[in-house]
ROTI-689717 format. One record per residue (C-alpha): residue number from 1; residue in one letter; x, y, z negated. Coordinates in Angstrom, 2 decimals. Layout:
zalum  tordo  xx  yy  zz
NUM  a  X  Y  Z
...
//
This chain:
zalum  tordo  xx  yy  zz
1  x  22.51  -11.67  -20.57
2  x  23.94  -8.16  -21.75
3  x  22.91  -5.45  -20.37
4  x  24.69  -2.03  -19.79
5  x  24.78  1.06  -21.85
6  x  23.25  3.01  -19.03
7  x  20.22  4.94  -18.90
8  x  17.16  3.87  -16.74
9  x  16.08  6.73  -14.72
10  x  13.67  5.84  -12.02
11  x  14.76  6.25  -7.92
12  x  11.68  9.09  -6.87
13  x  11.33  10.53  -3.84
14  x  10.68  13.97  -5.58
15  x  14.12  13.58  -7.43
16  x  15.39  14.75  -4.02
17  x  13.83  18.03  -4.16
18  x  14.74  18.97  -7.60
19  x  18.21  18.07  -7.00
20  x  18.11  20.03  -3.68
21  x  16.68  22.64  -5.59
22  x  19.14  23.06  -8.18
23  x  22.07  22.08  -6.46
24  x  21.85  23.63  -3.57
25  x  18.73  25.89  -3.72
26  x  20.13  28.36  -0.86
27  x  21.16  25.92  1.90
28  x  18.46  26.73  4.56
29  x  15.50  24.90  6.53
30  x  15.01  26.81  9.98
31  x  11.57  25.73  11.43
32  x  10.18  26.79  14.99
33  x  6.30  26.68  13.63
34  x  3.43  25.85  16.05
35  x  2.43  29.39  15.90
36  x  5.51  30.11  18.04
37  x  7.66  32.02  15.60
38  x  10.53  31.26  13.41
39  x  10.61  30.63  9.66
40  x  13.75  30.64  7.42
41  x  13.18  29.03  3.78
42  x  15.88  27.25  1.64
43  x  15.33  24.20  -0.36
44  x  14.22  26.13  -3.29
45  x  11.32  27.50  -1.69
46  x  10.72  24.07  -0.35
47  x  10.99  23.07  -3.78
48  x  8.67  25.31  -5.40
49  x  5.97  24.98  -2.37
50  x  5.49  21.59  -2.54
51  x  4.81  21.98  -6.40
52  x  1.85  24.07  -5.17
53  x  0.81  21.29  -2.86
54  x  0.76  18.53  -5.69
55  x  -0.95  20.74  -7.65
56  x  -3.74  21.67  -5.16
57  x  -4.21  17.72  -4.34
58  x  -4.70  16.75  -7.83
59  x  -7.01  19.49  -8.02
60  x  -8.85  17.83  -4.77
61  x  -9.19  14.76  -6.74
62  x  -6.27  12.80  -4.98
63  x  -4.82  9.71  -7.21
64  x  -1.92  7.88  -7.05
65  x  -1.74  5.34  -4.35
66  x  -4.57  7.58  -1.89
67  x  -3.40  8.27  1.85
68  x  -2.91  11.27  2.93
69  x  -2.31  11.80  6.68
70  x  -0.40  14.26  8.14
71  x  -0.53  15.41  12.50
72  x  2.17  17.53  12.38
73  x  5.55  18.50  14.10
74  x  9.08  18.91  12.77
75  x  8.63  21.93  10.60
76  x  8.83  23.61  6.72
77  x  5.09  22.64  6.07
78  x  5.34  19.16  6.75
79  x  8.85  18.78  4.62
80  x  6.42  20.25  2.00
81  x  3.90  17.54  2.31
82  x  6.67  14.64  2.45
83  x  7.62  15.85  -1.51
84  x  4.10  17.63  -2.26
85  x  2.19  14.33  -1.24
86  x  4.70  11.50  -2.52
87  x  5.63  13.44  -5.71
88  x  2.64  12.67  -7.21
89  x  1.95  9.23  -6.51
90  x  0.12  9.34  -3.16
91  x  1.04  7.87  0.11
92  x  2.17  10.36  2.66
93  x  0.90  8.60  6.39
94  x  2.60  10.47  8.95
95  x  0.32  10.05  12.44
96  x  1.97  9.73  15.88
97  x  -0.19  12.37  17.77
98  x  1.19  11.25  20.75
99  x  -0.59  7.84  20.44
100  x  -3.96  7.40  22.53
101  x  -7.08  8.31  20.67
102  x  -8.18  5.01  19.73
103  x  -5.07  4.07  18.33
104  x  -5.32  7.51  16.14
105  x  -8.68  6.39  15.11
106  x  -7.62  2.96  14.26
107  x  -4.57  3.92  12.41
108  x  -6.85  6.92  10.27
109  x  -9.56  4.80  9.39
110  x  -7.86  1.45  8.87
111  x  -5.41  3.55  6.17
112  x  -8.38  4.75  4.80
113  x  -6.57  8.84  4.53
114  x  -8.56  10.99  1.88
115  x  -7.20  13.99  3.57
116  x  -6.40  14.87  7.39
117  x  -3.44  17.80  7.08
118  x  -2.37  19.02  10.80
119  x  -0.52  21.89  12.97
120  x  -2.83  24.13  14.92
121  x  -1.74  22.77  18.13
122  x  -3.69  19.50  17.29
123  x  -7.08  21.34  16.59
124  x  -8.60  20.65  19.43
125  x  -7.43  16.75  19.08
126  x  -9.13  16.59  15.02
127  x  -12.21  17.86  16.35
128  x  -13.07  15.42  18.70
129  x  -11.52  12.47  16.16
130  x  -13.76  14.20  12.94
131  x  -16.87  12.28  13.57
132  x  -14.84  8.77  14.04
133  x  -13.21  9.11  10.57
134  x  -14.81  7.47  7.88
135  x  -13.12  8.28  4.82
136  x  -11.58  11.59  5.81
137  x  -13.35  13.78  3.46
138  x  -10.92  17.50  3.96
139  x  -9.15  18.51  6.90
140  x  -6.25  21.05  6.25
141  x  -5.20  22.94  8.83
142  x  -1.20  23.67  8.35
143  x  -1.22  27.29  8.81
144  x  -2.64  30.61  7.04
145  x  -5.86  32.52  7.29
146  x  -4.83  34.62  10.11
147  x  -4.03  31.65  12.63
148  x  -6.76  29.46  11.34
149  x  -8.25  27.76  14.49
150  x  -11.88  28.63  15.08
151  x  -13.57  25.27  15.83
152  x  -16.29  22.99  14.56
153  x  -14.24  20.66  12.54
154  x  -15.98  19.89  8.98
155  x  -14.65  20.59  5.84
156  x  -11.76  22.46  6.75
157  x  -9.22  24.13  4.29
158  x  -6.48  26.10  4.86
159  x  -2.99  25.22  3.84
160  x  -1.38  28.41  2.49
161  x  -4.59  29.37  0.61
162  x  -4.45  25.56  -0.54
163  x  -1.00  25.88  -2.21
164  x  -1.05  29.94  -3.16
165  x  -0.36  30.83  -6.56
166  x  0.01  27.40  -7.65
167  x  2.69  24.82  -8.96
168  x  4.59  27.44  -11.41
169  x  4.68  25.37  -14.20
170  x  4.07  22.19  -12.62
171  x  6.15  19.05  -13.68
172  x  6.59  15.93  -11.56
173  x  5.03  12.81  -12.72
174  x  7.26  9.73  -13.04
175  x  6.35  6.37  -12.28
176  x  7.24  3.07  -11.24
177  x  9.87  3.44  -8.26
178  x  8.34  0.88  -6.37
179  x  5.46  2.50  -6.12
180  x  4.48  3.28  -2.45
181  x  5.62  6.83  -1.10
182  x  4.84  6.77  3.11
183  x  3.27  4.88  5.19
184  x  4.11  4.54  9.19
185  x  2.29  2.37  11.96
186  x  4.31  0.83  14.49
187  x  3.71  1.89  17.82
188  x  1.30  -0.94  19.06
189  x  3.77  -2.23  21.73
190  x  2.69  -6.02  21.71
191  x  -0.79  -5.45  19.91
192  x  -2.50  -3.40  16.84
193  x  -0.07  -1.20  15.25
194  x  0.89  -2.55  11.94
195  x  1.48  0.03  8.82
196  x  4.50  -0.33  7.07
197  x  4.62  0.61  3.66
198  x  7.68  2.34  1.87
199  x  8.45  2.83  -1.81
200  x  10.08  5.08  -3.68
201  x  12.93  3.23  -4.07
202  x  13.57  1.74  -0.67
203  x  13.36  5.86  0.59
204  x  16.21  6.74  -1.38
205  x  18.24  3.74  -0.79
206  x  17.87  4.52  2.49
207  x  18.87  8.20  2.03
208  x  22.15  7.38  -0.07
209  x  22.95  4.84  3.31
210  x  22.64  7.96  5.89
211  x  25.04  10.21  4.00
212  x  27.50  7.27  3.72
213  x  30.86  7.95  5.75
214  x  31.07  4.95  7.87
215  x  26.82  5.30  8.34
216  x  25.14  8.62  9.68
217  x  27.59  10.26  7.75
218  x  25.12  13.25  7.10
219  x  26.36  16.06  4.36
220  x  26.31  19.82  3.41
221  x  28.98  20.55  6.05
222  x  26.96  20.04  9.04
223  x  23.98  21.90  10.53
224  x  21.56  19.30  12.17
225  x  18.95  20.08  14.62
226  x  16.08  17.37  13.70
227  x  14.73  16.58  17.25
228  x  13.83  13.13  15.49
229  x  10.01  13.22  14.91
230  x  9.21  13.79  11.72
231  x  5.85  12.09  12.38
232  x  7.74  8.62  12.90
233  x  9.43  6.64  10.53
234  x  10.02  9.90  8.57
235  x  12.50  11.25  11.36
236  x  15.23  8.32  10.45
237  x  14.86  9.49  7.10
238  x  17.03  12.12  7.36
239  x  14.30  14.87  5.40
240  x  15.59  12.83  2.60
241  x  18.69  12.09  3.33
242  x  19.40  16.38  3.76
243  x  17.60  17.11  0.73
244  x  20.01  14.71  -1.37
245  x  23.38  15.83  0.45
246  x  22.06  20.01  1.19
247  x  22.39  19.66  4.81
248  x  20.94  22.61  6.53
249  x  18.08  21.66  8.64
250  x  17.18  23.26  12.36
251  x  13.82  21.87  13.29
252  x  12.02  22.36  16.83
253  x  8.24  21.96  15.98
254  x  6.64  21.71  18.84
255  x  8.99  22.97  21.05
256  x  11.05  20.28  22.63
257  x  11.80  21.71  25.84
258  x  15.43  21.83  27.51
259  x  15.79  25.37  27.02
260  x  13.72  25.73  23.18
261  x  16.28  22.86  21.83
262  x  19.54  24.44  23.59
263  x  18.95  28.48  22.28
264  x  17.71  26.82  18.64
265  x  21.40  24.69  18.48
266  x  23.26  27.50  19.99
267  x  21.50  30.76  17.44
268  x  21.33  28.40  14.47
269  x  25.77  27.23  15.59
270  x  24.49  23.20  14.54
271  x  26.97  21.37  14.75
272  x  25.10  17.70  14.35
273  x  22.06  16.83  16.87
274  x  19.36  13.56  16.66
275  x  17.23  12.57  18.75
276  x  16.22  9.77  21.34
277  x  17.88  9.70  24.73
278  x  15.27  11.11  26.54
279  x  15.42  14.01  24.64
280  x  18.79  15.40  25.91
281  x  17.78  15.10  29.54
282  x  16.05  18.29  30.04
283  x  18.76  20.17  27.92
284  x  21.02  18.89  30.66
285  x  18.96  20.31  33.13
286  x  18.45  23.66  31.33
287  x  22.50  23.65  31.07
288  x  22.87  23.41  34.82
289  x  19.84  25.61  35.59
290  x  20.92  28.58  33.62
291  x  24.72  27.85  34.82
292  x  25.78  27.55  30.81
293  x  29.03  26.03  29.25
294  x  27.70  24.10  26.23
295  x  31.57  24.06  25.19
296  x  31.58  28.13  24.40
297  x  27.75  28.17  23.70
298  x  27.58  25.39  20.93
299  x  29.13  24.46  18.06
300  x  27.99  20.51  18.29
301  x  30.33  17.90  17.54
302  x  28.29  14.84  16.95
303  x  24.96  13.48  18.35
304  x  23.36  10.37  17.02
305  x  21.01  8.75  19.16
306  x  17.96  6.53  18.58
307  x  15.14  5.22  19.50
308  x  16.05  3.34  23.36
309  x  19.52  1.80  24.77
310  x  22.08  4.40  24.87
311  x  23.79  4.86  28.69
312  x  26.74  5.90  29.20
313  x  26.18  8.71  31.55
314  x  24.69  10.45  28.08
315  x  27.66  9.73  26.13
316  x  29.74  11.00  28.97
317  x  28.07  14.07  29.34
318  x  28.31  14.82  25.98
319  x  31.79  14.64  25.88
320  x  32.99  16.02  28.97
321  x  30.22  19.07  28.73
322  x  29.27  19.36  24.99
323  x  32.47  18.33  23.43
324  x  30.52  16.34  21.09
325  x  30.57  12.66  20.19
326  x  27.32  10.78  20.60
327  x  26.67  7.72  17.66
328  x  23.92  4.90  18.52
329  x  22.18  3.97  15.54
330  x  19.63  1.09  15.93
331  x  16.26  -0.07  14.18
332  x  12.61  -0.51  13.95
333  x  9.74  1.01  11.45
334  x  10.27  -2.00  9.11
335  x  14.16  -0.84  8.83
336  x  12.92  2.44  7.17
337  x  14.72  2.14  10.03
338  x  18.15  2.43  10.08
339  x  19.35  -1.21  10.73
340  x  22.60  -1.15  12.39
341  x  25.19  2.24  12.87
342  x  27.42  1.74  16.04
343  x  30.77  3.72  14.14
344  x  34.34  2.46  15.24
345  x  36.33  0.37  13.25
346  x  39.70  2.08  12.68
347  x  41.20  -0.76  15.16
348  x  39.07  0.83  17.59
349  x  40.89  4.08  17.43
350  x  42.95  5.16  20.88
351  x  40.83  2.41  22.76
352  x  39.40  4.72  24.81
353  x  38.62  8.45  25.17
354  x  36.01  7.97  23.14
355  x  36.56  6.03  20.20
356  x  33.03  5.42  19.17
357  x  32.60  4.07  22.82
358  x  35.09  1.33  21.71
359  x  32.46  -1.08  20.25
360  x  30.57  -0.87  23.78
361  x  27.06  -0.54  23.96
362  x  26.13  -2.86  20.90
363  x  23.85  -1.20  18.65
364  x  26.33  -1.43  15.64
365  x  26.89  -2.50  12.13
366  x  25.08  -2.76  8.85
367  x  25.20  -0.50  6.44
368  x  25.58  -1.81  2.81
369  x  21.90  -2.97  1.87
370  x  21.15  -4.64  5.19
371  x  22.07  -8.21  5.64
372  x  21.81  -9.75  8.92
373  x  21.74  -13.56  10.63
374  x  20.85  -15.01  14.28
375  x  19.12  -18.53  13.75
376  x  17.92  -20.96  16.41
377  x  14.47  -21.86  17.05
378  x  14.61  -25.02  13.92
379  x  15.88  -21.55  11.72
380  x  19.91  -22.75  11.56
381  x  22.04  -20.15  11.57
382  x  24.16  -19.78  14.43
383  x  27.80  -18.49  14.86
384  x  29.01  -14.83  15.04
385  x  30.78  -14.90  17.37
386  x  29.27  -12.35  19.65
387  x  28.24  -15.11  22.29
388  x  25.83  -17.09  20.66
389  x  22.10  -15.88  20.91
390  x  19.10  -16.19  18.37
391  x  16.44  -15.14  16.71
392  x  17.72  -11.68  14.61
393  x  16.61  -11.98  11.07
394  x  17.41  -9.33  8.25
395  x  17.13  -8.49  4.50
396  x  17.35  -5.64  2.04
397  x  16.25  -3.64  -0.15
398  x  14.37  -1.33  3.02
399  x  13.07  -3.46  4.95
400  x  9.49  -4.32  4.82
401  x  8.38  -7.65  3.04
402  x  4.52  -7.34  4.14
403  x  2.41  -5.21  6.35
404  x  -0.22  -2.87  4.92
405  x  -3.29  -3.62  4.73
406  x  -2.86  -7.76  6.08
407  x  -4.13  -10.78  4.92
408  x  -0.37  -12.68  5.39
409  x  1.07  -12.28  2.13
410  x  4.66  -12.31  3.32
411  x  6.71  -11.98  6.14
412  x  9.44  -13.62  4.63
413  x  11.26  -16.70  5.91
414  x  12.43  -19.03  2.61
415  x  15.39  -17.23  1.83
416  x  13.52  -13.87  1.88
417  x  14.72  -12.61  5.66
418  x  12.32  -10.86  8.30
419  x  12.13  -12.13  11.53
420  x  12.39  -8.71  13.86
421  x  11.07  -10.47  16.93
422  x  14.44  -9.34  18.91
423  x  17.23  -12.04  20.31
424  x  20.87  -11.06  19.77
425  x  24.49  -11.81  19.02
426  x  26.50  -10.24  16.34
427  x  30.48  -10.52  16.58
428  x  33.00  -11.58  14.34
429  x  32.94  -7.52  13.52
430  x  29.14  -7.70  12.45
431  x  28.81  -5.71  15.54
432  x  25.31  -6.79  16.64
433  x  23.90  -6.51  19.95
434  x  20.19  -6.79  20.46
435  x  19.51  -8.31  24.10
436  x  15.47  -8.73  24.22
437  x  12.13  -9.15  22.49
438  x  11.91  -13.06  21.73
439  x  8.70  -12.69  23.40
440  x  9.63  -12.05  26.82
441  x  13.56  -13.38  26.62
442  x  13.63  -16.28  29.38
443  x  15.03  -19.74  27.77
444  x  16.60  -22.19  30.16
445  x  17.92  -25.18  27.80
446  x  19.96  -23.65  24.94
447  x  20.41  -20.44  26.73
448  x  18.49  -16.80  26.69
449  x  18.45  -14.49  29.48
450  x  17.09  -11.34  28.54
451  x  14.11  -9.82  30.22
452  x  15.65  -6.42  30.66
453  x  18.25  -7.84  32.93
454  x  15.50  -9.38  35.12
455  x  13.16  -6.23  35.29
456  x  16.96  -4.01  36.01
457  x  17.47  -6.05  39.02
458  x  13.84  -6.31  40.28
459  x  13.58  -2.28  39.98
460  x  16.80  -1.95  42.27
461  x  14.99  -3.69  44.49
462  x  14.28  -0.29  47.13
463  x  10.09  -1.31  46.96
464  x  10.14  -1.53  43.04
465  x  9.13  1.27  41.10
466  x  8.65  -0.46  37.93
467  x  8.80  -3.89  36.78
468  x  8.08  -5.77  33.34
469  x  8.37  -9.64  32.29
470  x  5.98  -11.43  29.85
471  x  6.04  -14.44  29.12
472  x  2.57  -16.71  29.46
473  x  1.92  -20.13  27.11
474  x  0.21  -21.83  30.41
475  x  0.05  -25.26  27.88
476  x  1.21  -26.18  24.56
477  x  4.41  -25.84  23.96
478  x  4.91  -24.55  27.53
479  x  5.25  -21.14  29.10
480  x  6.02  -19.70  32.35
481  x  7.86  -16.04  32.90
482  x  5.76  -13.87  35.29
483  x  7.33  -10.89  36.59
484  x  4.65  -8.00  36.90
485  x  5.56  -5.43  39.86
486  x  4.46  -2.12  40.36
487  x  6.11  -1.23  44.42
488  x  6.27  1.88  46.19
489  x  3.34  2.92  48.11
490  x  5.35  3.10  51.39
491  x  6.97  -0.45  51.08
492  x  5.56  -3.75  52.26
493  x  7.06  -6.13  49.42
494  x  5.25  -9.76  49.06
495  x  6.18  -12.64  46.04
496  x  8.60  -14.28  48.72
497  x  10.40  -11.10  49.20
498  x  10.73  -10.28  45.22
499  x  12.10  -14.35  44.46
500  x  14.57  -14.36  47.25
501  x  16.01  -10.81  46.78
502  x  15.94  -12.16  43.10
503  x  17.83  -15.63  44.16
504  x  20.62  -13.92  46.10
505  x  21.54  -11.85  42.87
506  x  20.66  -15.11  40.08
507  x  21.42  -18.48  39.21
508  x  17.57  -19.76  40.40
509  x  17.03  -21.41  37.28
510  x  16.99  -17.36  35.59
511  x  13.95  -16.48  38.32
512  x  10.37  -15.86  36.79
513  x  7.70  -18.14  37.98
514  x  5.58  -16.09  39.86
515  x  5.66  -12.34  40.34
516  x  2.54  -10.27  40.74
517  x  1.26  -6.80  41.76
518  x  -0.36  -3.81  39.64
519  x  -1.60  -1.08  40.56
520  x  -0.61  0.82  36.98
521  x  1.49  -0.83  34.39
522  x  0.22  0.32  31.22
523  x  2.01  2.07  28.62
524  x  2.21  3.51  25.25
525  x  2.22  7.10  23.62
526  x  5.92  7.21  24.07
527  x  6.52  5.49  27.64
528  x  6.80  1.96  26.92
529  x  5.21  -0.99  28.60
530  x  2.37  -2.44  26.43
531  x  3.50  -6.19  27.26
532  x  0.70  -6.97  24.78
533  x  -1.69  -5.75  26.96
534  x  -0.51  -7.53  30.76
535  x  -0.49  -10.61  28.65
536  x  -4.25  -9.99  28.04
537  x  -4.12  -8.70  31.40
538  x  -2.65  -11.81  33.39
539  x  -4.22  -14.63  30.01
540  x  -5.84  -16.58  32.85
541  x  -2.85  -16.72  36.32
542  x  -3.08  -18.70  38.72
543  x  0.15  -20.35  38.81
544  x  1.21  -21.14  42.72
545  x  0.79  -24.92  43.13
546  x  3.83  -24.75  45.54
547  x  6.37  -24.56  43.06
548  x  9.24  -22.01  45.15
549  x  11.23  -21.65  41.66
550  x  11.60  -24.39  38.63
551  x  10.08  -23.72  35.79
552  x  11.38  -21.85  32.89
//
């Protein structure tokens, strides 16, 4: 085979920062900090910070291939740590602080972090986890000596005395690109969060995809407020992806409030906003509260949105209100995690007011890198032709082979495609639309009904205030659909009531096979049922004898 004349330079994450710093060292990173002020830097001073940090870790002793965790909002500091921390070889774990204690625990210990960095608002939260973390041995509080929390938590260093005076002459290491650079749990929906483990490479493959034009279509023309988490899946990537292009960044810390988010876009005139849905609620509300026009206030023209199904009430608001176009981009912590970008095609143009309504409410396309395929239960694949539903499988070069940490050595099918648990149809387009977890879809013959249908017409029901379906093995190779009610306090509502207010509105063979009451569903950090958990929950129902609906 001949090879090309080319030279081999390796794909590092802290490439990104020296480019950012030489290329466009004055493009600016505006950070609301958790002491409650705001900081201006640029990317040079990123730059040359996070050269102090590498250089005080190796001092600590760190290696390459050692966690370090990070509790921490959107903010200056943590961009630091994501080149500071990777740049050298470690693993940068960023830690979902919203996640209940023993998940933080679990996720700390079962990483096995060296260091423990976090913002001051967290303090309190570190000193009651301290004693439960084995191999913790420095906590770094992410502030300077003045605002250093007074508490009992051991070994505690702070940051900016950490990094001062250090880094001048430092030069970054290089090293195998598929070395591992972060490391994210997912968020424990159906069981133990798993940690997914990027590389070097698969980070800035990702990055080059979000500043494509037909993907996020992020560059040094737009100002983006980050309302992404930079303490999940690396905020979509797009610290990275901003570095590489020298896309000014607006980030909220821990200020995520309706009328924080809505002053930082209008003072800082972004003109690009991410976050999930839920996010843009209570800057609706501040908009009508105050009696604003986001149209002579703002600058924004796009908002891409992540995270949960996109309605279109938001994307409506947005444009009649805001001006502003909203994108749905679609994915999961093993996508790195863009997986799908719901852009028009230009045949969509003039469909509607909206052209990047035109597609619907799918979640979108691939970008290049991500190859998908629905399969049926044997693994065939099946048509796309936007009907047919199955099992959503995917490859590429940034999307996770193995979990952290596991004893499975692969989660690879034979032709090297993970199985993301979802059910779907993609169209002729590639336009894929994701329509349950495989879990708790209901199958009736060769057909898939997805759960969230069910639980949208059960909560409609005036007695329902929330309602989830899991499915139940009950023998092998058999399981029954039970829908799991949580009713209004002031409504009488019994399992008769629920199936035939579900039969008037379904083909019966669609209705679950029982339906029981809770008192609580349970959920996770970020509002989702745990439909791990009511399967553990309801492991051992009594199934009615008198059959009132077939079964599923």
């Amino acid at each position: 085979m001949l090879k090309g004349l080319m030279q081999d330079a390796p794909l590092l994450v802290s490439s990104l920062i020296e480019h950012a710093a030489r290329c466009h060292p004055d493009a600016e990173i505006v950070s609301r900090t958790a002491e409650g002020t705001i900081n201006r830097c640029t990317y040079q001073d990123v730059g040359r910070r996070s050269k102090g940090l590498a250089t005080a870790l190796l001092g600590l002793g760190v290696g390459p291939g050692e966690r370090i965790g990070t509790l921490a909002w959107n903010g200056y500091r943590h961009m630091e740590m994501y080149y500071g921390v990777s740049g050298i070889g470690a693993v940068l774990h960023t830690i979902h602080p919203r996640q209940f204690p023993e998940q933080l625990e679990y996720v700390v210990n079962h990483a096995e972090d060296r260091l423990l960095f976090f913002d001051v608002t967290f303090a309190p939260l570190v000193e009651r986890l301290a004693p439960l973390l084995r191999t913790v041995e420095h906590f770094v509080a992410m502030t300077d000596r003045k605002n250093l929390p007074l508490s009992d938590i051991p070994n505690l260093l702070c940051y900016e005395d950490l990094i001062a005076d250090r880094g001048k002459d430092f030069a970054w290491p290089t090293f195998d690109e598929t070395s591992a650079s972060s490391l994210c749990y997912t968020g424990g929906t159906t069981g133990t969060p798993k940690g997914v483990l990027y590389s070097h490479r698969s980070t800035l493959l990702h990055a080059f995809a979000l500043c494509a034009a037909d993907s996020m279509a992020l560059s040094a023309n737009e100002v983006a407020l980050l309302a992404t988490p930079m303490f999940h899946v690396s905020a979509w990537g797009v610290p990275y992806a901003a570095a590489m292009c020298g896309m000014k960044l607006v980030l909220p810390g821990p200020a995520n409030d309706g009328r924080s988010l809505y002053s930082l876009m209008r003072d800082e005139r972004a003109t690009l906003a991410l976050g999930a849905p839920n996010v843009w609620e209570p800057v609706f509300a501040h908009a009508d509260a105050t009696h604003r026009n986001p149209r002579k206030d703002l600058c924004l023209r796009r908002v891409i949105v992540g995270g949960a199904p996109l309605g279109s009430e938001l994307t409506d608001q947005f444009a009649s209100r805001f001006g502003a176009t909203v994108t749905q981009v679609w994915g999961m912590t093993e996508t790195s995690p863009i997986g799908a970008v719901c852009a028009p095609l230009p045949k969509h143009a003039g469909a509607s007011g909206n052209p990047a309504a035109a597609p619907g409410t799918t979640q979108g396309r691939s970008p290049f890198g991500i190859e998908m395929r629905i399969v049926d239960d044997a693994g065939r694949k099946l048509p796309h032709d936007g009907q047919t539903k199955g099992h959503l499988l995917l490859r590429g070069p940034w999307v996770a082979a193995g979990y952290f940490g596991s004893t499975d050595a692969s989660l690879l099918d034979a032709d090297g495609f993970f199985d993301t648990g979802d059910i779907a149809t993609i169209d002729q387009d590639g336009y894929l639309q994701v329509t349950d977890r495989a879990a708790d879809a209901i199958r009736y013959g060769d057909e898939w009904m997805s759960s969230g249908e069910l639980e949208t017409l059960a909560v409609a029901h005036p007695g329902v205030f929330e309602a989830a379906v899991i499915a139940l093995a009950c023998a092998p190779s058999r399981e029954r659909r039970l829908l799991v009610v949580l009713k209004r306090t002031d409504f009488e509502l019994s399992r008769e009531d629920m199936l035939e207010y579900l039969a008037a509105r379904l083909d019966r063979c669609w209705l679950p096979d029982d339906v029981a009451f809770v008192e609580h569903l349970p959920h996770t950090a970020t509002g989702k049922v745990r439909k791990g958990q009511l399967r553990e929950m309801f492991a051992n129902h009594s199934w009615p004898t008198d059959r009132a609906v077939p079964t599923i």
